[in-house]
Biopython code that builds the backbone (N, CA, C, O; Angstrom):
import numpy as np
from Bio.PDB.StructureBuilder import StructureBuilder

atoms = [
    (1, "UNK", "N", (43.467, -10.211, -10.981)),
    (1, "UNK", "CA", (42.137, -10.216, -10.422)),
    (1, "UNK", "C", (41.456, -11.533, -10.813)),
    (1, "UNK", "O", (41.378, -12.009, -11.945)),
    (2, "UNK", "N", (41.068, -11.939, -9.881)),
    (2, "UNK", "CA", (40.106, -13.580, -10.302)),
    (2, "UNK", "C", (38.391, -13.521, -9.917)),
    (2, "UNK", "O", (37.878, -13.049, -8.902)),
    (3, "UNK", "N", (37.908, -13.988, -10.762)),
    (3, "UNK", "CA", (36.378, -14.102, -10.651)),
    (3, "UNK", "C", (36.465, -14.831, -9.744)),
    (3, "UNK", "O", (37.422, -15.606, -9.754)),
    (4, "UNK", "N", (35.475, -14.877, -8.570)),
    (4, "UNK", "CA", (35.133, -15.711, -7.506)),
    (4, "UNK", "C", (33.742, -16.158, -7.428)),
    (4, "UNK", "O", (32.986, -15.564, -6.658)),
    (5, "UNK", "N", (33.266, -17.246, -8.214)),
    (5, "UNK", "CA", (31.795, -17.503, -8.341)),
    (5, "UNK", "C", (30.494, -17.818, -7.309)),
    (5, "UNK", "O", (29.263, -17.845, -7.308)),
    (6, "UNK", "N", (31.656, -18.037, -6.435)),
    (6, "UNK", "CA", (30.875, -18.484, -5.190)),
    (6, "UNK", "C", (30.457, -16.990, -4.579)),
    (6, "UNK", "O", (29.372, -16.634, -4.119)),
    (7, "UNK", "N", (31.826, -16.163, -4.753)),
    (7, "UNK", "CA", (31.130, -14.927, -4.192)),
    (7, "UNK", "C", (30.153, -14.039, -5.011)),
    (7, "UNK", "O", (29.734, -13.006, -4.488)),
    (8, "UNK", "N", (29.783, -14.369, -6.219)),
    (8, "UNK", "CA", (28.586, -13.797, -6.786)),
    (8, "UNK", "C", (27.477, -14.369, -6.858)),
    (8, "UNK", "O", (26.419, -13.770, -7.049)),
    (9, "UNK", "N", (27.631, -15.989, -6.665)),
    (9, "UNK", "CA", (26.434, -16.481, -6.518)),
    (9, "UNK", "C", (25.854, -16.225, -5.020)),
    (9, "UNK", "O", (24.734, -16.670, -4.773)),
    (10, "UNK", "N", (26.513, -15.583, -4.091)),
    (10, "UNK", "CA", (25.955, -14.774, -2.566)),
    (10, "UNK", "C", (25.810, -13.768, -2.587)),
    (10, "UNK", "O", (25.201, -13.232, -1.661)),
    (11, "UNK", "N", (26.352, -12.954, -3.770)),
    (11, "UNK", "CA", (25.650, -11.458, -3.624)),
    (11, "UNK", "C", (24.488, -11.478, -4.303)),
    (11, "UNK", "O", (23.492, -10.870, -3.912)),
    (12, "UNK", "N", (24.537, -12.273, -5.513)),
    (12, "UNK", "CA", (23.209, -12.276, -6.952)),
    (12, "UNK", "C", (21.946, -13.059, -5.760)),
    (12, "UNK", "O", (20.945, -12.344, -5.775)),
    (13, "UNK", "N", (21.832, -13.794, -5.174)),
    (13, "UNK", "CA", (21.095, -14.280, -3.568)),
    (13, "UNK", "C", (20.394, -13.471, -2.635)),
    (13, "UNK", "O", (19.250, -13.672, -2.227)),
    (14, "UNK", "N", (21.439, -12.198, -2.211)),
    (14, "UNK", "CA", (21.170, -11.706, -1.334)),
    (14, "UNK", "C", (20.154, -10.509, -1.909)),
    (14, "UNK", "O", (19.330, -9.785, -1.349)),
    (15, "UNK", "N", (20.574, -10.634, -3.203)),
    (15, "UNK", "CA", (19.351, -8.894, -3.509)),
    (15, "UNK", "C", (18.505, -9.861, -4.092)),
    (15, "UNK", "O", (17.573, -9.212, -4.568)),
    (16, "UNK", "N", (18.319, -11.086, -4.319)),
    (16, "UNK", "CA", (16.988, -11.318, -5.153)),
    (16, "UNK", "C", (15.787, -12.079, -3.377)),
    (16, "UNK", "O", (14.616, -12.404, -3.176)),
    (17, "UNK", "N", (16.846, -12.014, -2.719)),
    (17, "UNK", "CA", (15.817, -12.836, -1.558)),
    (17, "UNK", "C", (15.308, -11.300, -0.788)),
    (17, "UNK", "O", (14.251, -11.504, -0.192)),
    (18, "UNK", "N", (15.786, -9.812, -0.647)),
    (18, "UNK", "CA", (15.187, -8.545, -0.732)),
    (18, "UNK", "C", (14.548, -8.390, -1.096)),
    (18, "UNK", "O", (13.590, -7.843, -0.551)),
    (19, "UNK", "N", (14.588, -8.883, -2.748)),
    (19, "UNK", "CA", (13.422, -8.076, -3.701)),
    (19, "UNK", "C", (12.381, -9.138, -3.581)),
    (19, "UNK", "O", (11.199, -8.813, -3.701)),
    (20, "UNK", "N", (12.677, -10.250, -3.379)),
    (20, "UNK", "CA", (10.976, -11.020, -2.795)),
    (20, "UNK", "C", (10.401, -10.980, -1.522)),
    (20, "UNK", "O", (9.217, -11.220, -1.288)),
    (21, "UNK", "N", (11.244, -10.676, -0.708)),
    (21, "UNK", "CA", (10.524, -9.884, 0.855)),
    (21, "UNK", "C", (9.616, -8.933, 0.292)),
    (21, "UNK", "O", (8.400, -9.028, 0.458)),
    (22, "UNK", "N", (10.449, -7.530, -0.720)),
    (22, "UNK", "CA", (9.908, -6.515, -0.860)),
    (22, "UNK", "C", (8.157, -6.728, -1.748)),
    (22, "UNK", "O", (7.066, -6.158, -1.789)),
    (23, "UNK", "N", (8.777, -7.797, -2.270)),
    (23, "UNK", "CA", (7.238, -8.165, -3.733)),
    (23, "UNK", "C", (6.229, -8.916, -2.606)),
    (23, "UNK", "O", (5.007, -8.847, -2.741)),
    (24, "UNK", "N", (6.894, -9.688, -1.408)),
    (24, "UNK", "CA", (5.632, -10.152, -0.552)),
    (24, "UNK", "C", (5.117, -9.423, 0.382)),
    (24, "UNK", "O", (4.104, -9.734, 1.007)),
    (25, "UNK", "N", (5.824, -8.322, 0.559)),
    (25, "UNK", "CA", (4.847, -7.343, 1.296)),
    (25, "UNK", "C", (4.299, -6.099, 0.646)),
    (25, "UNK", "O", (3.860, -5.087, 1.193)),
    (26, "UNK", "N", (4.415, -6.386, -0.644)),
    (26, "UNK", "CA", (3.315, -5.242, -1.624)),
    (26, "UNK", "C", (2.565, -6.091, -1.462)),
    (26, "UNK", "O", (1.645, -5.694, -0.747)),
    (27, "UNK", "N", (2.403, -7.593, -1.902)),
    (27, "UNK", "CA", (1.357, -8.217, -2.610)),
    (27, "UNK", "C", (0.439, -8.137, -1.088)),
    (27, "UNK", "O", (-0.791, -8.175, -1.126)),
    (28, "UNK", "N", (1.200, -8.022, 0.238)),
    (28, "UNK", "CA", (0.212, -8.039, 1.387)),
    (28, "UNK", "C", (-0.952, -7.162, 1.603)),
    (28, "UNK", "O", (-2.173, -7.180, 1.762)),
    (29, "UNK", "N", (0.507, -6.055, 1.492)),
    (29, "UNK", "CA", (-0.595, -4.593, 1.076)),
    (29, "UNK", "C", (-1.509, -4.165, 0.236)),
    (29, "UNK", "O", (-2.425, -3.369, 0.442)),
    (30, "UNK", "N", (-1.212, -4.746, -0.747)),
    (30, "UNK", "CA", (-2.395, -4.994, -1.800)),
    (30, "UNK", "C", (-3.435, -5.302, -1.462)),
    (30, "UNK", "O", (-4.343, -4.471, -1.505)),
    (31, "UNK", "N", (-3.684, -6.722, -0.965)),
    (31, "UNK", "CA", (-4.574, -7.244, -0.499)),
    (31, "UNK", "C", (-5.123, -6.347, 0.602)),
    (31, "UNK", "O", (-6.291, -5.959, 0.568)),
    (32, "UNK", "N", (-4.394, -6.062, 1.449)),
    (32, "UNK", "CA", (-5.340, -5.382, 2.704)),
    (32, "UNK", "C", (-6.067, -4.345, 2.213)),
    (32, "UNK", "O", (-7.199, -4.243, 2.684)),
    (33, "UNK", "N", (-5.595, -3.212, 1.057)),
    (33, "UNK", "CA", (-6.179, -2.603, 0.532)),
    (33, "UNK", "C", (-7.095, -2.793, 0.040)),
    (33, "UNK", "O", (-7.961, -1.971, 0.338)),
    (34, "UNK", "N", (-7.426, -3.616, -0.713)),
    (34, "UNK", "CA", (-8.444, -3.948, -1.472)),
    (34, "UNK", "C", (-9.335, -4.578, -0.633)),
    (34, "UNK", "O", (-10.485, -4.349, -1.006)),
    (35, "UNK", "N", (-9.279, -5.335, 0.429)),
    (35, "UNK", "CA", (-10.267, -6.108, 2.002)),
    (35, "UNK", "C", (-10.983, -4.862, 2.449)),
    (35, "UNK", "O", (-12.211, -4.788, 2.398)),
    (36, "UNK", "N", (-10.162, -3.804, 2.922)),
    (36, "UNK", "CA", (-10.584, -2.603, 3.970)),
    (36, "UNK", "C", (-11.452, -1.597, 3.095)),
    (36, "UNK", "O", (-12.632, -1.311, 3.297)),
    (37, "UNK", "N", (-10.490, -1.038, 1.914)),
    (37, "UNK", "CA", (-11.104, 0.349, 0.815)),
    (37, "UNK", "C", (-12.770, 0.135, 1.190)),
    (37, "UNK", "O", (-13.381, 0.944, 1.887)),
    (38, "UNK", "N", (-13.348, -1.009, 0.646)),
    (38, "UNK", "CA", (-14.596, -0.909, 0.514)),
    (38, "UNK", "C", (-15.388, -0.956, 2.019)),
    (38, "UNK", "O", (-16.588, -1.229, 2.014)),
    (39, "UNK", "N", (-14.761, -0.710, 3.190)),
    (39, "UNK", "CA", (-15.468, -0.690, 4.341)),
    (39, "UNK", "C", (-15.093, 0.204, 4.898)),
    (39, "UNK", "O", (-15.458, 0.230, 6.073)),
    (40, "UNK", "N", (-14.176, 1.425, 4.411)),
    (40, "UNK", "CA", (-13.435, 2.699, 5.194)),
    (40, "UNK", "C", (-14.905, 3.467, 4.056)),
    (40, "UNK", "O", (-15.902, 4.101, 4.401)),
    (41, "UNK", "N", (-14.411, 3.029, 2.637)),
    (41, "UNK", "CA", (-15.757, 4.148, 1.769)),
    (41, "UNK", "C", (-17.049, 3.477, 2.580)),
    (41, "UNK", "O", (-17.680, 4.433, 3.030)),
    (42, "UNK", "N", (-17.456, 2.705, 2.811)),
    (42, "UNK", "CA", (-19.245, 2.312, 3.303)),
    (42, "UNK", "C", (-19.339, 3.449, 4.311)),
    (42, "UNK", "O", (-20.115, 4.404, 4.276)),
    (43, "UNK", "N", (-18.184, 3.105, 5.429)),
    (43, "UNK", "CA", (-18.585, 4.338, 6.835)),
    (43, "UNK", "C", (-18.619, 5.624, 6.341)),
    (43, "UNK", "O", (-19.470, 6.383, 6.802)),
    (44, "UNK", "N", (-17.686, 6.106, 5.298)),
    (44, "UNK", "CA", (-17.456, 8.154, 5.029)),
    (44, "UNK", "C", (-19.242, 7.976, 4.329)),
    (44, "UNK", "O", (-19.798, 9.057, 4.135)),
    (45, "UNK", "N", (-20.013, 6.784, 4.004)),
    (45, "UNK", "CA", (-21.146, 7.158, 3.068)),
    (45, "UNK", "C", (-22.456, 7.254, 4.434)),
    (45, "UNK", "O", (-23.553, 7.813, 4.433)),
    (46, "UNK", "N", (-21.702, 6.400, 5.561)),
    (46, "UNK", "CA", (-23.108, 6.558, 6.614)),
    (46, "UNK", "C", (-22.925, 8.164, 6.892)),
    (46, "UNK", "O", (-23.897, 8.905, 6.746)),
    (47, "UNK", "N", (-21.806, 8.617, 7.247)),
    (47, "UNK", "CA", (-21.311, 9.915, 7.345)),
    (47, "UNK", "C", (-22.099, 10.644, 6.490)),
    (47, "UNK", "O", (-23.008, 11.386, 6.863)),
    (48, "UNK", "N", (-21.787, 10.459, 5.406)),
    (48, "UNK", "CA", (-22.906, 11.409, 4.710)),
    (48, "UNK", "C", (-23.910, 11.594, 4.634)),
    (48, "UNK", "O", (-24.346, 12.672, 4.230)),
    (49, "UNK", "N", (-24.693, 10.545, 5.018)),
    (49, "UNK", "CA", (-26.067, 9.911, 5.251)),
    (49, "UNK", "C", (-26.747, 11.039, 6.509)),
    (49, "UNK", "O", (-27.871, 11.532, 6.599)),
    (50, "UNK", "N", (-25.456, 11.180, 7.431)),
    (50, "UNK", "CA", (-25.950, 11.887, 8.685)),
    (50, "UNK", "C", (-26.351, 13.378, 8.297)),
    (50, "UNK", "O", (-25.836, 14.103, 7.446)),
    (51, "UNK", "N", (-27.295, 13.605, 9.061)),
    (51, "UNK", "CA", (-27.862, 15.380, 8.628)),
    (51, "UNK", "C", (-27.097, 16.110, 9.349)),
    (51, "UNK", "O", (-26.869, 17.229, 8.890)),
    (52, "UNK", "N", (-26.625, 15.842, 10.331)),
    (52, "UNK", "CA", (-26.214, 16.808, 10.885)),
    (52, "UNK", "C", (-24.479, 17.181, 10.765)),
    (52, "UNK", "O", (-24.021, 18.219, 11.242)),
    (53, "UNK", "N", (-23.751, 16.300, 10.153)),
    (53, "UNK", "CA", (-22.351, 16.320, 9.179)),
    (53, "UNK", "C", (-23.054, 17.329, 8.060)),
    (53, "UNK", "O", (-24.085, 17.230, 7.394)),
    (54, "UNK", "N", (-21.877, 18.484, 8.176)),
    (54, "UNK", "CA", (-21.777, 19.697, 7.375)),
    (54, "UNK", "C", (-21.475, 19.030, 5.776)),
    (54, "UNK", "O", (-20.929, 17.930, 5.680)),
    (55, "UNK", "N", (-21.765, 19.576, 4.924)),
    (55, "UNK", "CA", (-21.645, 19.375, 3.356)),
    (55, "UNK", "C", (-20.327, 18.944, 3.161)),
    (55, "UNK", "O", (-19.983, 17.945, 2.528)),
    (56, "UNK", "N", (-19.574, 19.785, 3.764)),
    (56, "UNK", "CA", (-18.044, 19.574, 3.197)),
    (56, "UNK", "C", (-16.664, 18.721, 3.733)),
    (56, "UNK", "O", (-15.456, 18.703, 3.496)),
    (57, "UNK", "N", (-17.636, 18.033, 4.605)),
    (57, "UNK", "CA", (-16.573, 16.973, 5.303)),
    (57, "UNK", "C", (-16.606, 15.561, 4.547)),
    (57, "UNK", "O", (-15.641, 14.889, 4.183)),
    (58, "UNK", "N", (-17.926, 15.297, 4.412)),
    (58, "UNK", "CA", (-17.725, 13.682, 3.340)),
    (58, "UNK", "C", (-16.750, 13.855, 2.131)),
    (58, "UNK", "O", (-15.922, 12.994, 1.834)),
    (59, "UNK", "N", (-16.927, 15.162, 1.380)),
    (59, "UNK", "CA", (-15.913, 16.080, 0.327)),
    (59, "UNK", "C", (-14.378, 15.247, 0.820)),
    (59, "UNK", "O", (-13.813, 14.266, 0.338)),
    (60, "UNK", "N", (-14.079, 16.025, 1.840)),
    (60, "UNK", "CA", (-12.696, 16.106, 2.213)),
    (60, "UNK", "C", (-12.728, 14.956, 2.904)),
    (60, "UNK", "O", (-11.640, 15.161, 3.442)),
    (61, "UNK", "N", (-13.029, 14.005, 3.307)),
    (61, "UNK", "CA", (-13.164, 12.422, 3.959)),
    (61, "UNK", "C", (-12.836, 11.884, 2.854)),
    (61, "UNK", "O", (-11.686, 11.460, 2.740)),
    (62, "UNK", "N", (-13.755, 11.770, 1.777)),
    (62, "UNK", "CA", (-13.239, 11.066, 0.264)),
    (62, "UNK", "C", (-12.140, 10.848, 0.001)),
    (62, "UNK", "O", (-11.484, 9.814, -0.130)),
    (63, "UNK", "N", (-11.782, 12.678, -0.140)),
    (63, "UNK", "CA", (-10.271, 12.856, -0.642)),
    (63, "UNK", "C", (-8.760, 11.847, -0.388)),
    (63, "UNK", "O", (-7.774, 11.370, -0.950)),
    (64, "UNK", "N", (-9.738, 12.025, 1.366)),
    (64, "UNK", "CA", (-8.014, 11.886, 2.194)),
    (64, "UNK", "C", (-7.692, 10.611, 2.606)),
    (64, "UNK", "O", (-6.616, 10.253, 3.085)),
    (65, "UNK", "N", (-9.075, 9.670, 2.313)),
    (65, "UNK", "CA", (-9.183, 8.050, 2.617)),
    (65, "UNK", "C", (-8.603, 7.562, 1.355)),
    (65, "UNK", "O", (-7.759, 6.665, 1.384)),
    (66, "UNK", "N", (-9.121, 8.257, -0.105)),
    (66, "UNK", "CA", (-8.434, 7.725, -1.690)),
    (66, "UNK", "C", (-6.986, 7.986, -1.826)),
    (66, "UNK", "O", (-6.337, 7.197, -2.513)),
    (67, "UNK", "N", (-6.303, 9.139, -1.178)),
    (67, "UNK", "CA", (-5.290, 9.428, -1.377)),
    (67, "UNK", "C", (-4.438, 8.834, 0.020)),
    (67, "UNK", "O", (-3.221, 8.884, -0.154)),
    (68, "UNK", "N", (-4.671, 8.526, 0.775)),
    (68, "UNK", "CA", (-3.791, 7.729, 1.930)),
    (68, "UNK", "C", (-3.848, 6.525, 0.965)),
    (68, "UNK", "O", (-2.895, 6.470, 0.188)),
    (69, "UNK", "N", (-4.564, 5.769, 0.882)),
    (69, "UNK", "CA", (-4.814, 4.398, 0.258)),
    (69, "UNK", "C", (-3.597, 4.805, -0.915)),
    (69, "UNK", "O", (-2.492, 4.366, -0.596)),
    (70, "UNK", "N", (-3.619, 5.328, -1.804)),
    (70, "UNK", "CA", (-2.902, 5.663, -2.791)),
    (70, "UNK", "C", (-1.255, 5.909, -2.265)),
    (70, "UNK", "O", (-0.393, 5.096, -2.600)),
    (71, "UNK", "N", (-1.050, 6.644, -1.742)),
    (71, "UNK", "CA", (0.380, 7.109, -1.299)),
    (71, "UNK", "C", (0.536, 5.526, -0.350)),
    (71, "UNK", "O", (1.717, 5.307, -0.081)),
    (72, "UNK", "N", (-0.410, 4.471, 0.159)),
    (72, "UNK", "CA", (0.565, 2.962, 0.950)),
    (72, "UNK", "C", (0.817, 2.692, 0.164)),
    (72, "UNK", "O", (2.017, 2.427, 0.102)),
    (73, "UNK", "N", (0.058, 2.512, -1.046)),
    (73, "UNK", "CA", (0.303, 1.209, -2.133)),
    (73, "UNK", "C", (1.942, 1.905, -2.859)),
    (73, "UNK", "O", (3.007, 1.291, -2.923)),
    (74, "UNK", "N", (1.656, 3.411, -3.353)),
    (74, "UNK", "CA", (2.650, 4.206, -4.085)),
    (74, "UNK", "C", (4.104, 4.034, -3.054)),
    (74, "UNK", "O", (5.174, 4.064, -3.662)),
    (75, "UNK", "N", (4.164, 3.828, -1.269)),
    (75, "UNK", "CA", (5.217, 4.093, -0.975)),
    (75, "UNK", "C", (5.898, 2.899, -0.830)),
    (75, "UNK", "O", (7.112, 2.933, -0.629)),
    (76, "UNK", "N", (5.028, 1.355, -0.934)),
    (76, "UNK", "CA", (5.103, 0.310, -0.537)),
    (76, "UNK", "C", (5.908, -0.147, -1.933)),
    (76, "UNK", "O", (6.865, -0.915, -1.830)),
    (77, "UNK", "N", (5.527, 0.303, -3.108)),
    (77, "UNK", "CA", (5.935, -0.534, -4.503)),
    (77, "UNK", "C", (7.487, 0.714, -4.198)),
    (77, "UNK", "O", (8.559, 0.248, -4.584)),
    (78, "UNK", "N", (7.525, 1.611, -3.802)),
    (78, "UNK", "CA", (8.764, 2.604, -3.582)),
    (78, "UNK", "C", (10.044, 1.816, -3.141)),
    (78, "UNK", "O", (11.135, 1.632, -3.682)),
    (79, "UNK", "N", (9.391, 1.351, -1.733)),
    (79, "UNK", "CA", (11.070, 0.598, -1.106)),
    (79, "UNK", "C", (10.951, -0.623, -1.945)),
    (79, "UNK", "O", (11.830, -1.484, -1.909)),
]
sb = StructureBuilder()
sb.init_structure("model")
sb.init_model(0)
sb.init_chain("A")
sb.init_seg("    ")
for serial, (resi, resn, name, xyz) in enumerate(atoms, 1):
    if name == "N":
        sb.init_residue(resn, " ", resi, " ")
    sb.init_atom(name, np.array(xyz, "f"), 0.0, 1.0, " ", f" {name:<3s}", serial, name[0])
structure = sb.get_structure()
C-alpha cells in the first residue's frame, strides 16, 4: 500500500472548501437575522397596539417569530 499525497492533499481540499461554503452561509444567515428580527418584532408590536387583535395572538406571534428565527440559525449551523 503507498501513501499518495497528492491524493490527500484533494480530499483534505475538498471538505475544507464545504466547510467554508457551509461557515459563509451561516455567517449570511446570521446577518439577515439580526437585519430583519428587529422589524418582524416592531410589526407583531403594531399588532398589539391594534384593539381589535384578540389578547392571545401577539402571545402566540412572539412565540412563533422567536422560535422560527431560532430553528434557521439552529438548522443552518446543523448542515
Amino acid at each position: 500500500m503507498e501513501f499518495n499525497l497528492k491524493s490527500m492533499q484533494k480530499k483534505g481540499q475538498a471538505g475544507l472548501n464545504s466547510k467554508m461554503t457551509a461557515l459563509i452561509g451561516a455567517v449570511i444567515v446570521i446577518f439577515l437575522v439580526v437585519a430583519l428580527a428587529p422589524e418582524m418584532f416592531e410589526q407583531l408590536g403594531v399588532l398589539e397596539a391594534n384593539v381589535d387583535t384578540p389578547g392571545w395572538v401577539p402571545v402566540v406571534m412572539y412565540v412563533i417569530v422567536g422560535a422560527g428565527l431560532v430553528f434557521l440559525v439552529w438548522r443552518t449551523f446543523n448542515n
